[in-house]
FISE-187388 format. One line per 3 residues: their letters; for each residue x, y, z of N, C-alpha, C. Coordinates in steps of 0.001 Angstrom, whole numbers. Layout:
BEGIN
a	X Y Z X Y Z X Y Z  ...
END
This chain:
BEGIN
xxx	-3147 -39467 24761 -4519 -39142 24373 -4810 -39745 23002  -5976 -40403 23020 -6418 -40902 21846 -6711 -39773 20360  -6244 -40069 19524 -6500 -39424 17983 -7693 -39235 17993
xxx	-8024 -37933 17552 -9466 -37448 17301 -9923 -37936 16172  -9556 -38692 15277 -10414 -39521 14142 -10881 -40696 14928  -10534 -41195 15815 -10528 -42907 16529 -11028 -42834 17664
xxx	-11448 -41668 18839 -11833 -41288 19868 -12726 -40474 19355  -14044 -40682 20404 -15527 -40334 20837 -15689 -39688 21995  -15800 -38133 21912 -16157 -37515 23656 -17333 -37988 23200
xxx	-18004 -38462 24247 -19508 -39097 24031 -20065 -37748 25508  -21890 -37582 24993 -22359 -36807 25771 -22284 -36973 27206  -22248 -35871 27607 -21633 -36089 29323 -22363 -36327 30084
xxx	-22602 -37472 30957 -23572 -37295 32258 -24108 -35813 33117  -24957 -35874 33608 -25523 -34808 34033 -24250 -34401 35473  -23744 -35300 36066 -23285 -35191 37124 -21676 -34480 37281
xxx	-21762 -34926 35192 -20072 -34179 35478 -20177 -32932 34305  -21475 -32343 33802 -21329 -31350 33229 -20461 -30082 33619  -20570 -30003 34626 -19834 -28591 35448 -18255 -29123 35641
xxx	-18308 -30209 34996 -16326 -30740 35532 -15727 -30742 34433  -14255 -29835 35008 -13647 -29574 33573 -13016 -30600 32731  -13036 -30712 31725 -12630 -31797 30763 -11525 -32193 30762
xxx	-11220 -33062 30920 -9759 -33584 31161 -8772 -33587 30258  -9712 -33284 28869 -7740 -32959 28004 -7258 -32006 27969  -8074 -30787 29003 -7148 -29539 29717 -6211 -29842 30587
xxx	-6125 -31249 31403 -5125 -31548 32525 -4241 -31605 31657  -4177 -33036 30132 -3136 -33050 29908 -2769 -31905 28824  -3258 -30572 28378 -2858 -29713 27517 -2138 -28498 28564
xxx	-2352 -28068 29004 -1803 -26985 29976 -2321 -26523 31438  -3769 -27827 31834 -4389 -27854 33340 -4252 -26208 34236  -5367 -25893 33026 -5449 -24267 32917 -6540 -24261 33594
xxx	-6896 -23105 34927 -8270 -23284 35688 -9617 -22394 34970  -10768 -22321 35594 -11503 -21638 34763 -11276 -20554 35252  -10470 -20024 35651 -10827 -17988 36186 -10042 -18010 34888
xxx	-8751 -19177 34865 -7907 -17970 33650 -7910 -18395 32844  -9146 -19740 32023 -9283 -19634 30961 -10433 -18761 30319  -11410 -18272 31317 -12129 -17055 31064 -11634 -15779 31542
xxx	-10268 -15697 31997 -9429 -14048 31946 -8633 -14047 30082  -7984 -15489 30074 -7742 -15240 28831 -8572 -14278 27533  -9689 -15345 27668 -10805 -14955 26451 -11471 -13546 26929
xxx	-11633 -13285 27875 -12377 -11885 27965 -11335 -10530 27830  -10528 -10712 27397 -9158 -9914 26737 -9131 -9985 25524  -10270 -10828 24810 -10807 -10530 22998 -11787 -9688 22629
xxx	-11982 -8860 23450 -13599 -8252 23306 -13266 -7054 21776  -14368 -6419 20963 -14726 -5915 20377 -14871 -4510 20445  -14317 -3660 20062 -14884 -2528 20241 -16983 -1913 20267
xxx	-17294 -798 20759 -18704 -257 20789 -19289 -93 19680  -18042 208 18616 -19172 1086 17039 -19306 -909 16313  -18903 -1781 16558 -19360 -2964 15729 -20974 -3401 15647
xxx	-21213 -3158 14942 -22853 -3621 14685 -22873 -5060 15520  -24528 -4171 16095 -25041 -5882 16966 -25267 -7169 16449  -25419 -7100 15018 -25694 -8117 14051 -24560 -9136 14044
xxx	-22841 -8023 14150 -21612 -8769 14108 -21245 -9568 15308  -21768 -8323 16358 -20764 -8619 17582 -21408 -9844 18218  -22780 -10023 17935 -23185 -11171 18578 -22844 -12823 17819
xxx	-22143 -12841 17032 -21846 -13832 15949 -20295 -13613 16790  -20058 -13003 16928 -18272 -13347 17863 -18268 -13458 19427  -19697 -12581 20029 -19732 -13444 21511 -20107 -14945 21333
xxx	-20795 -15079 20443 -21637 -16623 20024 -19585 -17223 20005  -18776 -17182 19557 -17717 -18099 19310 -16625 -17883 21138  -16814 -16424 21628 -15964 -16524 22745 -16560 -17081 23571
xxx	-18103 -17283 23476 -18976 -18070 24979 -18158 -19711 24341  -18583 -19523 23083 -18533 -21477 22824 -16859 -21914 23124  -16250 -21228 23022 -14547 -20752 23712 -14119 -21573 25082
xxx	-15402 -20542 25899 -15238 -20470 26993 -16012 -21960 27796  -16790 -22127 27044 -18048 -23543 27281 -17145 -24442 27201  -15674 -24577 26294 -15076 -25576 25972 -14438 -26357 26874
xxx	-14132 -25368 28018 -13820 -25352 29504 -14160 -26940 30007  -15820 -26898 29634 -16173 -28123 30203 -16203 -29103 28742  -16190 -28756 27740 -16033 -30100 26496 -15373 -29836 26117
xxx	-13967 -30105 25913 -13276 -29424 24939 -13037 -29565 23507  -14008 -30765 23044 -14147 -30410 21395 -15305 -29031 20798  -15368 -28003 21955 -15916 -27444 21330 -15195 -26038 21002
xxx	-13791 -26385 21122 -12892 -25638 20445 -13045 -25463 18970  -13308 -26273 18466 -13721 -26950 16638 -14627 -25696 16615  -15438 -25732 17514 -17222 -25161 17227 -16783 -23695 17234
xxx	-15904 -23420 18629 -15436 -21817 18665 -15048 -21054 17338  -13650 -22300 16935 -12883 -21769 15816 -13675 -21371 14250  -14533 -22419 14123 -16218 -21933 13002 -16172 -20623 13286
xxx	-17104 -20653 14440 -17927 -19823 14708 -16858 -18265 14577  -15692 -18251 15792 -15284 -17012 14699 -15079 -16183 13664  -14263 -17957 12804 -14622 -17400 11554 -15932 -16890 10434
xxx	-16989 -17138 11339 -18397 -16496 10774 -18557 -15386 11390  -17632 -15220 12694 -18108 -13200 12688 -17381 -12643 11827  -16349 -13032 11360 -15430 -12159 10294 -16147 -12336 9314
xxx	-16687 -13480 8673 -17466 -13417 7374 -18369 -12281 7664  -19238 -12648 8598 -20624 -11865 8664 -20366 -10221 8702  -19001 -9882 9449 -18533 -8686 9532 -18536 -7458 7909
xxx	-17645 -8767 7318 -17139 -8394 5833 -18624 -8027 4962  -19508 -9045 5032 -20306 -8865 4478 -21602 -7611 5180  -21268 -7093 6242 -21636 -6277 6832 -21575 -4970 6424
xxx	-19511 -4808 6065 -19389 -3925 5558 -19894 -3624 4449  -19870 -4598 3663 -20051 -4572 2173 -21213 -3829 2044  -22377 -4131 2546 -23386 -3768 2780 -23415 -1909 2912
xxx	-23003 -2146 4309 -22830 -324 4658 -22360 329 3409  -21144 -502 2237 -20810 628 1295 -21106 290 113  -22768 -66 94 -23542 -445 -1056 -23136 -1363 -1764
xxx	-22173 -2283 -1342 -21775 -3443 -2429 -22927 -4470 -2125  -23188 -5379 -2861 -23932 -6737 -2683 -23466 -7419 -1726  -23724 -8016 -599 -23126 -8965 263 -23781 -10335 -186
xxx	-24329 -10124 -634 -24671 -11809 -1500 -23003 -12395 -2190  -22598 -11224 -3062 -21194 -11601 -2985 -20574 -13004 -2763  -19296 -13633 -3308 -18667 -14634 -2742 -17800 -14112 -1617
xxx	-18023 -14962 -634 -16692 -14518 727 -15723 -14568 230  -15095 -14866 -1055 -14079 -14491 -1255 -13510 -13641 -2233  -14708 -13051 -3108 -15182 -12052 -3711 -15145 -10710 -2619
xxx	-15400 -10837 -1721 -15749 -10211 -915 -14207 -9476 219  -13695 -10752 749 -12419 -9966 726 -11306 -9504 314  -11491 -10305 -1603 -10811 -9046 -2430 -10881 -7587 -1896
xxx	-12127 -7715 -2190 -12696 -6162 -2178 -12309 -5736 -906  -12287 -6065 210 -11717 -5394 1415 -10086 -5340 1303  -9821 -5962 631 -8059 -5987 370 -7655 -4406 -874
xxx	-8675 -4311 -1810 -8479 -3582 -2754 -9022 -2627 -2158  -10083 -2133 -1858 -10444 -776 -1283 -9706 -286 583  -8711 -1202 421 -7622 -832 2328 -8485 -1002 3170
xxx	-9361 -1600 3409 -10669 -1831 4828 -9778 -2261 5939  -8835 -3080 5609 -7436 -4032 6079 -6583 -3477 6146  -6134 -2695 7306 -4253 -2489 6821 -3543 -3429 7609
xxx	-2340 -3535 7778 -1154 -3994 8904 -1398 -3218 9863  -1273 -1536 10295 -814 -868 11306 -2091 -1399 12060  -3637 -1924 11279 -4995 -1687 12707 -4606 -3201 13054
xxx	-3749 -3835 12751 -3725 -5264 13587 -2336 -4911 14452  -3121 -5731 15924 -2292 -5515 17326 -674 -6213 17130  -570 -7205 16143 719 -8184 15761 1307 -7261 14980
xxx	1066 -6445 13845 1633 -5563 13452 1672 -4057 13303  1221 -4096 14538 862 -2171 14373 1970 -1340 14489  3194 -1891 15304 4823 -1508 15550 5578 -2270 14759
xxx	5306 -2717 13537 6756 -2968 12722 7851 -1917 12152  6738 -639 11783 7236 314 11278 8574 521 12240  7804 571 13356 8871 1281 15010 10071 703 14694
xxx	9606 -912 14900 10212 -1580 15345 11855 -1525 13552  11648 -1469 13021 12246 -1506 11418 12855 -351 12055  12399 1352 12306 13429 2459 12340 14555 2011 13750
xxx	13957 1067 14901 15026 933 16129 16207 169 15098  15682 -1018 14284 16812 -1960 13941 17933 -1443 13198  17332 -581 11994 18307 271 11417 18761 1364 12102
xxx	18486 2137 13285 19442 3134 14218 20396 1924 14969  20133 1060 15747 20670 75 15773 22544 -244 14918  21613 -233 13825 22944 -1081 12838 23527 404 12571
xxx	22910 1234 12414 24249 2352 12391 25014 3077 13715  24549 2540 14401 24766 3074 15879 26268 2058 15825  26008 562 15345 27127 47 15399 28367 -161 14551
xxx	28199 850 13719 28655 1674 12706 28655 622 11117  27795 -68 10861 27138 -395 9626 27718 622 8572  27865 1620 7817 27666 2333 7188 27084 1920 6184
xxx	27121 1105 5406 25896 992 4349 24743 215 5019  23796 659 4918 22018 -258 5581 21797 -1069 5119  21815 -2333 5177 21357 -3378 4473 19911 -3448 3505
xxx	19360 -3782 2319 18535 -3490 1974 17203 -4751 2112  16406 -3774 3270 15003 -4486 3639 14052 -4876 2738  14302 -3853 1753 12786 -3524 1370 11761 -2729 2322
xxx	10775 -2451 896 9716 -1461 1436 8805 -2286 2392  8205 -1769 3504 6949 -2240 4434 5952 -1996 3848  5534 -2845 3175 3897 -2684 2732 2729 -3063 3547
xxx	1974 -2177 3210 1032 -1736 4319 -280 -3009 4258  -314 -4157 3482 -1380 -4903 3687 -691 -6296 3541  597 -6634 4043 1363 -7907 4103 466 -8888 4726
xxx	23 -8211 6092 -261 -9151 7375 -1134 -9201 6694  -2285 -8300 6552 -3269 -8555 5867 -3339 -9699 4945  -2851 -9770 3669 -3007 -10522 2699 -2909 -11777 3130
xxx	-1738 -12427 4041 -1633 -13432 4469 -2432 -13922 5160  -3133 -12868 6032 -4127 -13549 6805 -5388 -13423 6250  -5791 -12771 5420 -6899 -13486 4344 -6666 -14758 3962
xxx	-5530 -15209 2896 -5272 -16692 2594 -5409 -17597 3928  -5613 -17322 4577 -5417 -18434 6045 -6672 -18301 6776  -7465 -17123 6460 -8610 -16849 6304 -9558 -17866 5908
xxx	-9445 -17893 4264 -10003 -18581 3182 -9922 -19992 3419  -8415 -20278 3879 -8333 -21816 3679 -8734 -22734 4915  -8572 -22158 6358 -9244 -22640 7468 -11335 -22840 7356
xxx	-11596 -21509 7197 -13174 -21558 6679 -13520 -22739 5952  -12314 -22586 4478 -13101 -23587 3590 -12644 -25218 4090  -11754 -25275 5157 -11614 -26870 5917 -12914 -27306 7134
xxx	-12954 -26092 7540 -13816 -26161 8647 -15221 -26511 7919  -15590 -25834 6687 -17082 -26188 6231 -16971 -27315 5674  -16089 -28272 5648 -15852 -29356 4744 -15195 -30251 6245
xxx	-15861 -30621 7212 -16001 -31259 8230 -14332 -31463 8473  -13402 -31055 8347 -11993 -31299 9242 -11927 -30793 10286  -10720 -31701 10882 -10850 -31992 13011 -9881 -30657 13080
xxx	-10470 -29738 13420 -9251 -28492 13962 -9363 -28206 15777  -8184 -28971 16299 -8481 -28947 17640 -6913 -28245 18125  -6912 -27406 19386 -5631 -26514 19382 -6070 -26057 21083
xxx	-5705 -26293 21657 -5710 -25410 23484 -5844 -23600 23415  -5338 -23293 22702 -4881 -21689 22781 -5616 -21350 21399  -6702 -20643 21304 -7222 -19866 19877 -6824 -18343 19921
xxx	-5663 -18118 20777 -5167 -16604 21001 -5546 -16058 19645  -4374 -16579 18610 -4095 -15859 17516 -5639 -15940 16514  -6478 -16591 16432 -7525 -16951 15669 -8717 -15677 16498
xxx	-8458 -15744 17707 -9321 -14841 17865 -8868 -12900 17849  -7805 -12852 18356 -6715 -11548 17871 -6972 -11125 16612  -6746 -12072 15913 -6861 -11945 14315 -8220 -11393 13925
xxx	-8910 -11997 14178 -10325 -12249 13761 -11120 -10555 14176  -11031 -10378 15626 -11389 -9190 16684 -10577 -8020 15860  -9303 -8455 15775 -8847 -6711 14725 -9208 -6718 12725
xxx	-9737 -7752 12526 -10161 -7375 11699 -11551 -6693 11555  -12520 -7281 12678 -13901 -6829 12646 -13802 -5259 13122  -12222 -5010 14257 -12794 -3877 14124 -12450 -2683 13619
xxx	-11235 -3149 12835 -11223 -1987 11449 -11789 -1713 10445  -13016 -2847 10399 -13882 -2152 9820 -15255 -1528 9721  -15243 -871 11180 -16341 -252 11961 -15435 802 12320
xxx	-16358 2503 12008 -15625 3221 13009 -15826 2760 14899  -14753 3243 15172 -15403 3291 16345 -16157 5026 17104  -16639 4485 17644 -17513 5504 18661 -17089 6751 18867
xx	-17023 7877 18340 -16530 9282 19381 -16727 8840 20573  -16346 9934 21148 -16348 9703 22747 -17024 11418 22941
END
């Protein structure tokens, strides 16, 4: 496959809009039921404001559209990252801060006031667990002294994925080629951050 600096998907004839794009044959010649079972396994919780949630269907449709172009993976990966902006600055809002704010002013402040922990993201919500099996584990196999871990701090994932946050956004607004088959983790990421910071719904 030709380098995306040196190759042109040029606009598609009318006749093959509905035909799936061919650098899905050679990326993983994934069909459309299950590249739209994939993505509809990102959805949002009920309490997210309509203002947000429609700024992250706007990135899982363009996801799913990619089906038939697939540089519009680029467009998806934006566009998520503007429901998380729009989210943040959502919150900000709800708790009287300025959302005029810098976005990155902005998720200080969600980092410093805990809006973010580790346990509300799905990648790390069982480390804790997973840390007490390893050490019953090592004494089960008679370890007697525990090796020393260190403490689990509660906004690791977090922090990191702010910086990766920050630095994808600020490539993407500054025209770089971000092209990838699988936006699992970009959208995972993205979906548990928006929705820890919305209650959700009683029931």
């Amino acid at each position: 496959m030709n380098s995306p600096a040196t190759h042109v998907d040029s606009f598609k004839p009318l006749a093959l809009v509905l035909e799936r794009d061919e650098s899905w044959g050679f990326l993983d010649g994934r069909t459309l039921e299950q590249h739209h079972g994939l993505i509809a396994g990102y959805a949002l919780h009920a309490g997210v404001p309509a203002s947000v949630e429609q700024h992250y269907e706007n990135a899982r449709n363009t996801w799913l559209y990619s089906f038939f172009c697939y540089r519009l993976v680029q467009v998806a990966i934006l566009q998520v990252h503007l429901a998380g902006e729009a989210a943040i600055k959502e919150r900000a809002r709800l708790e009287g801060i300025n959302p005029r704010k810098t976005l990155m002013e902005l998720l200080d402040i969600a980092l410093e006031r805990r809006w973010l922990l580790d346990a509300n993201f799905e990648i790390t919500a069982d480390r804790s667990e997973q840390e007490r099996k390893h050490l019953e584990m090592l004494r089960f196999m008679g370890v007697i002294q525990e090796p020393f871990v260190g403490p689990l701090h509660e906004q690791d994932y977090a922090k990191a994925l702010i910086g990766a946050f920050r630095m994808i956004r600020n490539a993407l607004a500054h025209g770089e080629v971000i092209l990838k088959p699988n936006l699992g983790w970009e959208f995972l990421a993205v979906r548990d951050m928006i929705n820890q910071l919305f209650p959700v719904p009683q029931q």
